[in-house]
C-alpha positions in Angstrom: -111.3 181.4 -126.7 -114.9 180.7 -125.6 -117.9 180.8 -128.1 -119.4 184.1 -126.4 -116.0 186.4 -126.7 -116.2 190.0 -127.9 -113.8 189.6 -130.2 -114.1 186.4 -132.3 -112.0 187.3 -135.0 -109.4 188.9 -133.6 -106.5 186.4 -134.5 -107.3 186.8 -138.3 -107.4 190.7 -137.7 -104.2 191.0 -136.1 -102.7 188.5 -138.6 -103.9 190.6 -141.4 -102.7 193.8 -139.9 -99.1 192.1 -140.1 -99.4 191.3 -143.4 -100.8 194.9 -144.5 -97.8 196.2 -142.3 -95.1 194.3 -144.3 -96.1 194.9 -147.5 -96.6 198.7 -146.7 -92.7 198.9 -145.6 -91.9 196.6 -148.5 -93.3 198.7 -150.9 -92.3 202.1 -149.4 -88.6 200.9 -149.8 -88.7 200.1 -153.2 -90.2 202.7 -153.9 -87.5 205.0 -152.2 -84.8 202.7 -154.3 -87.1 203.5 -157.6 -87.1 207.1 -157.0 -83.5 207.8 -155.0 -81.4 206.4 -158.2 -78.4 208.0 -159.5 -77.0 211.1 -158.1 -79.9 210.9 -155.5 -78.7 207.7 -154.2 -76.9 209.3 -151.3 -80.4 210.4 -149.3 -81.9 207.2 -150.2 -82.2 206.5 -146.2 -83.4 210.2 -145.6 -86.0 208.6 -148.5 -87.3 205.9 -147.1 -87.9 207.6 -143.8 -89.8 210.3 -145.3 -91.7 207.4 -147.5 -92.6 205.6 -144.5 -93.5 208.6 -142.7 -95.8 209.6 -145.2 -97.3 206.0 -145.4 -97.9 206.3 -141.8 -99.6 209.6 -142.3 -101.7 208.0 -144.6 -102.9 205.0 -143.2 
C-alpha cells in the first residue's frame, strides 16, 4: 500500500476483527454448554443459536 492511503491500518483492523469474532463464538458456546447441562442438554444447539444471536444483537 502507498504511504498516502485512506486506510493505513486496515490490515491490523481487519485482523483484530477476526480475532474479536472468534473469541465471541468461542465464548458463546461454552457458554451455551455451561448453561444447557443436564436435562437441558437436548436444546443445547437451539442454545447456542439463540446465544449467538444475542451476541450479534449486541455487538
Amino acid at each position: 500500500m502507498s504511504k498516502d492511503s485512506r486506510y493505513p491500518n486496515i490490515i491490523p483492523d481487519i485482523i483484530a476483527g477476526i480475532v474479536n469474532g472468534i473469541v465471541i463464538v468461542v465464548s458463546a458456546m461454552a457458554l451455551g454448554a455451561l448453561i444447557f447441562t443436564g436435562e437441558l442438554s437436548i436444546y443445547l444447539p437451539q442454545g447456542i443459536g439463540i446465544l449467538l444471536f444475542g451476541s450479534l444483537i449486541f455487538a
